[in-house]
Structures are given as structure tokens and as C-alpha cells.
C-alpha positions in Angstrom: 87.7 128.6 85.1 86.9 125.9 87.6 88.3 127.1 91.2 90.8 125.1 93.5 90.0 122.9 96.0 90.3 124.3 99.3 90.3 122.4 102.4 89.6 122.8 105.6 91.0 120.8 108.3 88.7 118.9 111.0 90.0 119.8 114.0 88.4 117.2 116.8 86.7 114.3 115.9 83.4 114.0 114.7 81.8 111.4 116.9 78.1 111.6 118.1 75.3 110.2 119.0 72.5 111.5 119.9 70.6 110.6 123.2 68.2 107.6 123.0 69.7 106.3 119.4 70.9 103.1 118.7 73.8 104.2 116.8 76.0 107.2 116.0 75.2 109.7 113.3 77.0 109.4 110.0 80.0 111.3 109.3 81.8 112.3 106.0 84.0 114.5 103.7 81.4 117.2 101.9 83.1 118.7 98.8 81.3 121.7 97.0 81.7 121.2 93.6 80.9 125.1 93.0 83.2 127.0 94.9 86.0 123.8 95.6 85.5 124.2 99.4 86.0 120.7 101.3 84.9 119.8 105.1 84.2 117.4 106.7 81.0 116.9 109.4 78.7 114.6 111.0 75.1 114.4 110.1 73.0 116.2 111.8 69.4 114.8 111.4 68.0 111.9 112.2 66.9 110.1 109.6 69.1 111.2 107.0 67.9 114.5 105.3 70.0 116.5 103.3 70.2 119.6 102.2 68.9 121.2 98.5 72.8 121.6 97.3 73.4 118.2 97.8 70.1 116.6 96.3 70.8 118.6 93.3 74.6 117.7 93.4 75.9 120.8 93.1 77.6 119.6 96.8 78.9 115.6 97.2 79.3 113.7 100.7 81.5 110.8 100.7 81.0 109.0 103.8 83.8 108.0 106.1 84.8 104.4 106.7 83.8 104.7 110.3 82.2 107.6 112.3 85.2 107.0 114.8 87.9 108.7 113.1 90.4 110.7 115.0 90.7 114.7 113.5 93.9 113.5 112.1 93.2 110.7 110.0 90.1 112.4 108.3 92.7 115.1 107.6 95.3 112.7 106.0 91.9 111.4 104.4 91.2 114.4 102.5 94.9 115.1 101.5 94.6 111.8 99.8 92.1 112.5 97.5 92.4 116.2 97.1 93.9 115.2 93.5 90.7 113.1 92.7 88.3 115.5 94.3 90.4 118.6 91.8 89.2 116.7 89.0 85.9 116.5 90.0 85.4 120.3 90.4 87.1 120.9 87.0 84.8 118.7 85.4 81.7 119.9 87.1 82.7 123.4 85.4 83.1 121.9 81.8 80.3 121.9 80.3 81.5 119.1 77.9 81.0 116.9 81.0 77.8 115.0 81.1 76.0 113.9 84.0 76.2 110.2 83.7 80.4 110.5 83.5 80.5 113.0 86.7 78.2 110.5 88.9 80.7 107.7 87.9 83.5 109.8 88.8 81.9 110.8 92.4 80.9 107.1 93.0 84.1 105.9 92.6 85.9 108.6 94.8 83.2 108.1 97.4 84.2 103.6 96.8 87.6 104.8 97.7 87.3 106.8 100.6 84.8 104.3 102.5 87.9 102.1 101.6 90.7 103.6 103.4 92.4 101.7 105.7 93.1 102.5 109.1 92.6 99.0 111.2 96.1 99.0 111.5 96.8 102.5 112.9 95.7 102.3 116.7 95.8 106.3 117.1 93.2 106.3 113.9 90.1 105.8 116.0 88.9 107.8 119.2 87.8 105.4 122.3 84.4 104.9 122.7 83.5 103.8 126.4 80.6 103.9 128.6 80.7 105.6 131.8 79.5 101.8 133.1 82.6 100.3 131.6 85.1 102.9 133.0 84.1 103.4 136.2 85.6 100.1 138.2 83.9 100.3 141.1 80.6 99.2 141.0 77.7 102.1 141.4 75.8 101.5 144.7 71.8 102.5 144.7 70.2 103.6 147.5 67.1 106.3 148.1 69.0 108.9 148.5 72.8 108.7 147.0 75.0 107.1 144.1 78.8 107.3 144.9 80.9 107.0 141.9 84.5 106.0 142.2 86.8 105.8 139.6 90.0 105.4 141.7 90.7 109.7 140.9 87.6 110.6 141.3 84.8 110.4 143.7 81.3 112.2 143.4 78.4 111.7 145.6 75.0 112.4 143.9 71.7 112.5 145.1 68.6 114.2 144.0 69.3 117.6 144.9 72.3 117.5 142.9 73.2 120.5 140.3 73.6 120.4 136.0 76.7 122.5 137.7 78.2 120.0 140.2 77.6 117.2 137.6 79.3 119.3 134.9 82.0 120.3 137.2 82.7 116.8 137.9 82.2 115.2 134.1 85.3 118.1 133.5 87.5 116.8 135.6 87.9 113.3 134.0 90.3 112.3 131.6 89.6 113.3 127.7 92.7 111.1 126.6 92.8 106.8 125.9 96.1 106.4 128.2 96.9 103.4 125.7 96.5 105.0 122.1 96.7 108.4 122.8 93.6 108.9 120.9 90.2 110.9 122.2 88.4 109.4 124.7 84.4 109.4 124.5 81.9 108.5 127.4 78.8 107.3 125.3 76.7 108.3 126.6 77.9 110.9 128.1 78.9 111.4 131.8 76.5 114.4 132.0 73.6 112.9 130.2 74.6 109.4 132.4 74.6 111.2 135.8 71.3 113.3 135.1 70.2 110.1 134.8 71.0 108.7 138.1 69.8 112.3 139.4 66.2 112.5 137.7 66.3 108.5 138.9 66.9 109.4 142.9 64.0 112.3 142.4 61.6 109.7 141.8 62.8 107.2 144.5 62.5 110.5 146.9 58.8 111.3 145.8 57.6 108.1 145.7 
């Protein structure tokens, strides 16, 4: 008897990118077609590497429309198809089911979810910014210190600067798109952005 789908709920957004890449990593909706268990993750190689269970099929991804997605809406995402995505387990575990009609069935469920709609939800997406693009006031170079202002918050950083003050600082900034109500994302981020400036100052310094 095939089992029922179970899902589990995302619970933040899946958004990232790692450091020195041109864009962010793929994200989608993995169902195990063995045990009916559904998630939904980012991918976490570079260069697109998958596990055995999922170059065997016994495990399907079907990517999301845009690695953007708020928790939410990848949530209402797998609601919606948790209907299609019963079927597909069921007829993974008769054996009456051939191949060729399963990989049409997963196709098209994967067609529909790259599908779904969400342009015209604003709260759909997280907001991705750069730390250059948030911070108005324009960051002022010298040999020794960088003085951030973002009309809340000012941080001076030089070479001698901590991972702990930069961290303590990168917390206290807002996590929150004032206008949506969405996520909001530094990309990259204000830590990796700041060491940065830091490592930048060390070599001004021993130069």
C-alpha cells in the first residue's frame, strides 16, 4: 500500500548564494516517492550534483519558479499540488505503472509548479539588496577607517576590527522590507561585505 504524502513546511526562505557566484543556488520541492515525505531545499553544490535517490528516481525535485520565494508561498506551493504529488507516490508503488507513464506524470507536475504564479503577490518574494544599495550614505575610504551610515546605524571599521563587532553590528539591522513585509536579504551579505572592507584596510595598513 502506497504511503501518504507528508509534508513538511519550509519555514524561512530558501535564498542563497554562495560567495564569489554569479547567481543563487537552485531551489525546489523534493518529494520521496518511497516513503511520501515532501520538503523543500536549496541546492547545495555547485554545479548541480545530486544525490543516488534522485538519479535513480526513487526521489523527484521540481524546481521553484524563482529561488526568491518567501516560506509562505512555497508552502501554499506544495498544498497545491499535494493531490498531484499523491498520485505520483501511488503509482510509483503499483507495479502496473511503467516507467515511461511515471516520467510523464513527474514532468508535467514539475511544468506546473515552475508555472505558479506569484508576480502579482508582492509579499511572494523576499527582498534581495546589496549592502551598497541600502546604505544611503556614501562609504568613505581612507587608510585606516570606513564609516558606514545608514541613518540608524553607524559603525566605524578599520583593520583591527573583530568577526564579533562586525557580527554584532550586521544583527542589529533590519531583517524586514518595510514596504512588502517580506524577508529582507543583503547579497552579499553585511558580514561577508564588511570583512571585505576589513581584510581591504589590512592591506592599505601593510603596504
Amino acid at each position: 500500500m502506497a504511503p501518504t504524502v507528508s509534508i513538511t513546511n519550509a519555514t524561512d526562505h530558501l535564498y542563497c548564494m554562495y560567495p564569489l557566484q554569479q547567481r543563487p543556488q537552485g531551489t525546489y520541492i523534493e518529494m520521496d516517492l518511497r516513503d511520501g515525505t515532501m520538503t523543500a531545499d536549496y541546492d547545495g553544490e555547485i554545479g548541480g550534483g545530486v544525490p543516488e535517490s534522485v538519479w535513480n528516481g526513487d526521489v523527484i525535485r521540481l524546481p521553484l519558479p524563482t529561488p526568491e520565494l518567501t516560506a509562505s508561498k512555497i508552502n501554499e506551493i506544495m498544498e497545491g499540488i499535494v493531490d498531484d504529488a499523491q498520485e505520483l507516490v501511488n503509482a510509483y508503488h503499483d507495479e502496473q505503472t511503467d516507467r515511461h507513464t511515471l516520467n510523464d506524470a513527474i514532468y508535467s507536475l514539475q511544468h506546473r509548479v515552475e508555472a505558479w504564479e506569484f508576480a502579482d503577490d508582492p509579499s511572494a518574494t523576499i527582498t534581495v539588496t546589496s549592502p551598497e544599495e541600502w546604505f544611503e550614505t556614501i562609504t568613505t575610504y581612507d587608510s585606516t577607517v570606513v564609516t558606514i551610515d545608514d541613518s540608524d546605524n553607524i559603525t566605524t571599521i578599520t583593520a583591527g576590527t573583530t568577526d564579533e563587532e562586525i557580527e554584532r553590528f550586521a544583527s542589529t539591522l533590519p531583517t524586514v522590507d518595510d514596504n512588502t513585509g517580506a524577508p529582507l536579504v543583503f547579497e552579499p551579505s553585511i558580514s561577508y561585505w564588511l570583512e571585505r572592507i576589513r581584510d581591504q584596510l589590512d592591506t592599505i595598513e601593510d603596504a
